[in-house]
C-alpha positions as CSV (number, residue, x, y, z in Angstrom):
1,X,-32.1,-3.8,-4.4
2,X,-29.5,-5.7,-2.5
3,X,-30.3,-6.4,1.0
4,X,-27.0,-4.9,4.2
5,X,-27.1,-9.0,4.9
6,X,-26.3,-9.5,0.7
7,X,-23.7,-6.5,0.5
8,X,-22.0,-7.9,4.0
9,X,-21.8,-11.4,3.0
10,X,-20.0,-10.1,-0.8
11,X,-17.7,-7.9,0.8
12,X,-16.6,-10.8,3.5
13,X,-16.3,-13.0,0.8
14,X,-14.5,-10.6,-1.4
15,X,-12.0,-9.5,1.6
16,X,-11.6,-13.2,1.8
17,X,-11.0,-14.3,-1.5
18,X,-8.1,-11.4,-1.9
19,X,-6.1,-13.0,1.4
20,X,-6.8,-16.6,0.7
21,X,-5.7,-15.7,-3.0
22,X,-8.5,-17.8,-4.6
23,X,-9.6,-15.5,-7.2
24,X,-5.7,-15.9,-8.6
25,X,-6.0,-19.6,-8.5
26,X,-8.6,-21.0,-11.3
27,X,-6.8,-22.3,-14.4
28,X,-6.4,-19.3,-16.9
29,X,-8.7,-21.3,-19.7
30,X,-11.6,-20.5,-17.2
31,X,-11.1,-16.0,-17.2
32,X,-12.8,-14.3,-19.9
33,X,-12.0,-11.0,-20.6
34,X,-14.6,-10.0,-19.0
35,X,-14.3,-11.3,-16.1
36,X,-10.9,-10.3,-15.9
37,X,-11.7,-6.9,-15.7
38,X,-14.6,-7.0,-12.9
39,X,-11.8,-8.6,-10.7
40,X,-9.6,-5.7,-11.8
41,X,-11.8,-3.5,-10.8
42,X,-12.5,-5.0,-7.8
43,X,-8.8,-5.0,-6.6
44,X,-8.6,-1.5,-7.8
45,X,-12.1,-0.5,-5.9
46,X,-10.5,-2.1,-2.6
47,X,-7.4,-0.5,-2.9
48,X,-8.9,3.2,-3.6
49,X,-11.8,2.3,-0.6
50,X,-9.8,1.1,2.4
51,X,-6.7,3.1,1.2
52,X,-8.6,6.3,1.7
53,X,-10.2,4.9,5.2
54,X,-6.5,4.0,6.3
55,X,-5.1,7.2,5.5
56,X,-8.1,9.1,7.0
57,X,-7.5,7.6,10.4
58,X,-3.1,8.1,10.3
59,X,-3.9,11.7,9.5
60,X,-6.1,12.5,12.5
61,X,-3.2,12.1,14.9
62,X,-3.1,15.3,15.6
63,X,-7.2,16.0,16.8
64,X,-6.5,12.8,18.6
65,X,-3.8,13.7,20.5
66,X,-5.6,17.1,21.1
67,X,-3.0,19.1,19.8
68,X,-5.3,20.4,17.0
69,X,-9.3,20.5,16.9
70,X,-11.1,18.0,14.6
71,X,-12.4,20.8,12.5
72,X,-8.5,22.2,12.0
73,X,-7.2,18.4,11.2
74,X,-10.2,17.7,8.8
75,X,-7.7,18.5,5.9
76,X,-4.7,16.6,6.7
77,X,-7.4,13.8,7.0
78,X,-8.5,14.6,3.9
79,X,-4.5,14.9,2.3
80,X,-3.7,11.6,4.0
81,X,-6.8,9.7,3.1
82,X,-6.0,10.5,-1.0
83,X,-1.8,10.0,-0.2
84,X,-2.6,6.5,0.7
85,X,-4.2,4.8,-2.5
86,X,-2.8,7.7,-4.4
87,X,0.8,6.0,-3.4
88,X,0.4,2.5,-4.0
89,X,-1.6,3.4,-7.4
90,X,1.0,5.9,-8.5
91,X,3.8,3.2,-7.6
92,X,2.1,0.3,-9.5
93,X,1.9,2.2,-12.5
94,X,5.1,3.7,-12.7
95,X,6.5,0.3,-12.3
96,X,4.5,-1.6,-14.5
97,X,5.7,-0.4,-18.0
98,X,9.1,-2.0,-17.0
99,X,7.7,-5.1,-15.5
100,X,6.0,-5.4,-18.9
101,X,8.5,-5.2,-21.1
102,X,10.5,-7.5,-19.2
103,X,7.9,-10.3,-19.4
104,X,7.9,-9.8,-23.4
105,X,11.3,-10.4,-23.1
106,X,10.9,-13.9,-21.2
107,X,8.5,-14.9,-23.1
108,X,5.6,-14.0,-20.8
109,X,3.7,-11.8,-22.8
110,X,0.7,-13.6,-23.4
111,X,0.1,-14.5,-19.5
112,X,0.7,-10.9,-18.3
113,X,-2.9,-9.8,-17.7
114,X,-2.8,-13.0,-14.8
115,X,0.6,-11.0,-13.6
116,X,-1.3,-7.8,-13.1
117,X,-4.2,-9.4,-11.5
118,X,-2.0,-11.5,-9.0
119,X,-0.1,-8.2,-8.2
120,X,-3.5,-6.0,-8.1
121,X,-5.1,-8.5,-5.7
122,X,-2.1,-8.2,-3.8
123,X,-2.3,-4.7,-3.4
124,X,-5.6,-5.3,-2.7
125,X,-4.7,-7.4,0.5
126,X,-1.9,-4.5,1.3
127,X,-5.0,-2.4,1.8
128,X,-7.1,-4.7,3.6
129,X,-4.2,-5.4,6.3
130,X,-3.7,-1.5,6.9
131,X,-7.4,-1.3,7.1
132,X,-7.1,-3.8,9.9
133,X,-4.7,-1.9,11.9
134,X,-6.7,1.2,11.9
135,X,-8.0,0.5,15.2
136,X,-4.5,0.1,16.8
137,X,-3.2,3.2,14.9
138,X,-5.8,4.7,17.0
139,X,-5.5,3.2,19.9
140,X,-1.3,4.2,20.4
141,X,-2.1,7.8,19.0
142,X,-4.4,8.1,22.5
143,X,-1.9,6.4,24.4
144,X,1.4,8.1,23.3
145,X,-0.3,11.5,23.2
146,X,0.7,12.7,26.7
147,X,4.5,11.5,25.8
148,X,7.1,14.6,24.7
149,X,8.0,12.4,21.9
150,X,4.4,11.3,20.6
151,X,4.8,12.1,17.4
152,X,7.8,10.2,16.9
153,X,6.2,7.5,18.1
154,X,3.3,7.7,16.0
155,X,5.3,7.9,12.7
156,X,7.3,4.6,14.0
157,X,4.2,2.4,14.3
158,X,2.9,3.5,11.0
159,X,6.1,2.8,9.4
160,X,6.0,-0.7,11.4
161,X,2.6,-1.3,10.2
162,X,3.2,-0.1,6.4
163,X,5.9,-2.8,6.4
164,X,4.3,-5.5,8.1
165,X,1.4,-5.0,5.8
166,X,4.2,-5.5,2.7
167,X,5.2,-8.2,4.0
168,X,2.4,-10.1,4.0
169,X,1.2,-8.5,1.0
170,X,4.3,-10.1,-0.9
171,X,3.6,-13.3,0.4
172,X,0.0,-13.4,-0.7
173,X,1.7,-12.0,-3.9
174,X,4.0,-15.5,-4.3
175,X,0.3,-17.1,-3.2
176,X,-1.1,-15.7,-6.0
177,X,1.6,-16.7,-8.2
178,X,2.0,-19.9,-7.7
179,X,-0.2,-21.0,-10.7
180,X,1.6,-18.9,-13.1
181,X,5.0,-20.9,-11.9
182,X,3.7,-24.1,-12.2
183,X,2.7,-22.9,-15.9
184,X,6.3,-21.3,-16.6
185,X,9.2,-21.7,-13.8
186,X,10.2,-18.3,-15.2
187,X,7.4,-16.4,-13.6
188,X,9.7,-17.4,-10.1
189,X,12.2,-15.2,-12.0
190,X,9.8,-12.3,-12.5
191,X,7.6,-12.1,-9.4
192,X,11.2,-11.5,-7.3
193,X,11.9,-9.2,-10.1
194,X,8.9,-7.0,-9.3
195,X,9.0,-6.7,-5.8
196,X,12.6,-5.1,-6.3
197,X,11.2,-2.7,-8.9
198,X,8.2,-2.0,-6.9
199,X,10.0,-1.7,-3.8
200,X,12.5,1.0,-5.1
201,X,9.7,3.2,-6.7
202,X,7.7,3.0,-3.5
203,X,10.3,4.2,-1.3
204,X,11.2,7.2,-3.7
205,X,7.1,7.8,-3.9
206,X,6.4,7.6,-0.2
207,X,9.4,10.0,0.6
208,X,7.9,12.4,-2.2
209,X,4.1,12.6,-1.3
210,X,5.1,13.2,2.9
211,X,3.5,14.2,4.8
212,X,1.5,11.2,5.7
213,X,0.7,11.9,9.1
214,X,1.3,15.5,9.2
215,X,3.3,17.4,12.6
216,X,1.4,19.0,14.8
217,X,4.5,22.1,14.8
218,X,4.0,22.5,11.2
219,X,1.1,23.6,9.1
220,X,-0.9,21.7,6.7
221,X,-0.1,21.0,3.6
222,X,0.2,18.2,0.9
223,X,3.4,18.2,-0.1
224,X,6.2,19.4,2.7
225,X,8.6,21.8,0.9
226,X,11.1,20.3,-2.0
227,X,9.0,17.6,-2.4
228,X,10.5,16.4,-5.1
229,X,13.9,14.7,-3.6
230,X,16.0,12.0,-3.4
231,X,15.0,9.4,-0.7
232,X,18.2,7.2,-1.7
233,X,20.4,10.7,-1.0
234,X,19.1,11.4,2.4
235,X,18.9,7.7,3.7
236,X,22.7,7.8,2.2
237,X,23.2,11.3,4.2
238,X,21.5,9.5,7.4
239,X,24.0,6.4,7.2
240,X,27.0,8.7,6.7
241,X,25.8,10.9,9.9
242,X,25.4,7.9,12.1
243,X,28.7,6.4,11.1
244,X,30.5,9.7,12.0
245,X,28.4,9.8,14.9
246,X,29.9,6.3,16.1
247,X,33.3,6.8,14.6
């Protein structure tokens, strides 16, 4: 049985592996299948494990901000902690069958289970990153809760901190891609490619699993009611209002 010193010292060096993208940087001769898919499943693991734990502490604004008790917010916890990994998972693999095909087309076909790991570890480190805010998410849900616009504010960190996590996330993306490039200067093509295509399904997924954070004025649920719109329409209808607004 593994000692807590053993476990500690794999998960640092696993957490520090996905940043410092070394586990996408070995020469391809070197990955068995095998290995292969323990790193998969590591990646996957990580995002499922510190997904959950990032969207357990954005859905607890409300207990925090003592507008609800903990044991009435338990269940948008619970809803936000599965929305997290459940949106980032749901994302990859709607985008993936494309992102597939279009590497047969290039020519890439045979390289494509490095793709998937480069982009896995990335969402890996997507995780990791949000994992590391948790603290501050925290921190300005008890400092904005006596503010009349609290809420507000707390959807507009988390939306700061989602994208500065993609951010970096797409850079340790090109990090982990930077072997496949110097293989195939095509792989430049595709990575850019990807984060487009990824991009566009994420905003359309995010819009359609909110509530992430859940309003204190509403009730809890898991899905807000007509799910299942347009994001593109109402950022469309948002940009229309504000130019009539100015005009």
């Amino acid at each position: 049985m593994q000692s807590l010193s053993e476990i500690s010292a794999w998960t640092f060096g696993t957490i520090d592996q996905v940043l410092s993208g070394a586990s996408a940087s070995p020469a391809i001769s070197k990955n068995n299948r095998a290995q292969s898919k323990i790193r998969l499943r590591t990646a996957a693991s990580i995002v499922l494990i510190a997904g959950l734990a990032y969207g357990t502490a954005m859905g607890c604004y409300a207990a925090v901000a003592n507008q609800r008790s903990w044991s009435e917010q338990w269940l948008q916890m619970l809803f936000s902690g599965v929305k997290v990994p459940l949106l980032i998972l749901t994302t990859l693999l709607i985008a993936l069958p494309s992102f597939f095909i279009l590497n047969t087309l290039f020519g890439l076909r045979q390289q494509f289970n490095e793709s998937l790991k480069a982009i896995l570890m990335a969402q890996a480190g997507l995780v990791i990153i949000l994992l590391s805010l948790a603290p501050i998410t925290l921190f300005i849900y008890v400092s904005v809760s006596p503010m009349p616009q609290a809420y507000s504010l707390a959807v507009l960190w988390n939306a700061v901190a989602f994208g500065s996590a993609s951010v970096a996330a797409q850079l340790l993306l090109q990090r982990n891609y930077r072997q496949l490039i110097r293989q195939d200067s095509k792989h430049r093509v595709m990575v850019r490619i990807w984060i487009f295509i990824y991009a566009f399904v994420g905003i359309q997924m995010a819009y359609v699993l909110r509530p992430f954070i859940g309003s204190p004025s509403n009730e809890i649920s898991f899905f807000r009611e007509d799910p299942f719109q347009n994001a593109y329409v109402k950022i469309s209808q948002l940009i229309w209002s504000a130019m009539d607004l100015w005009g």
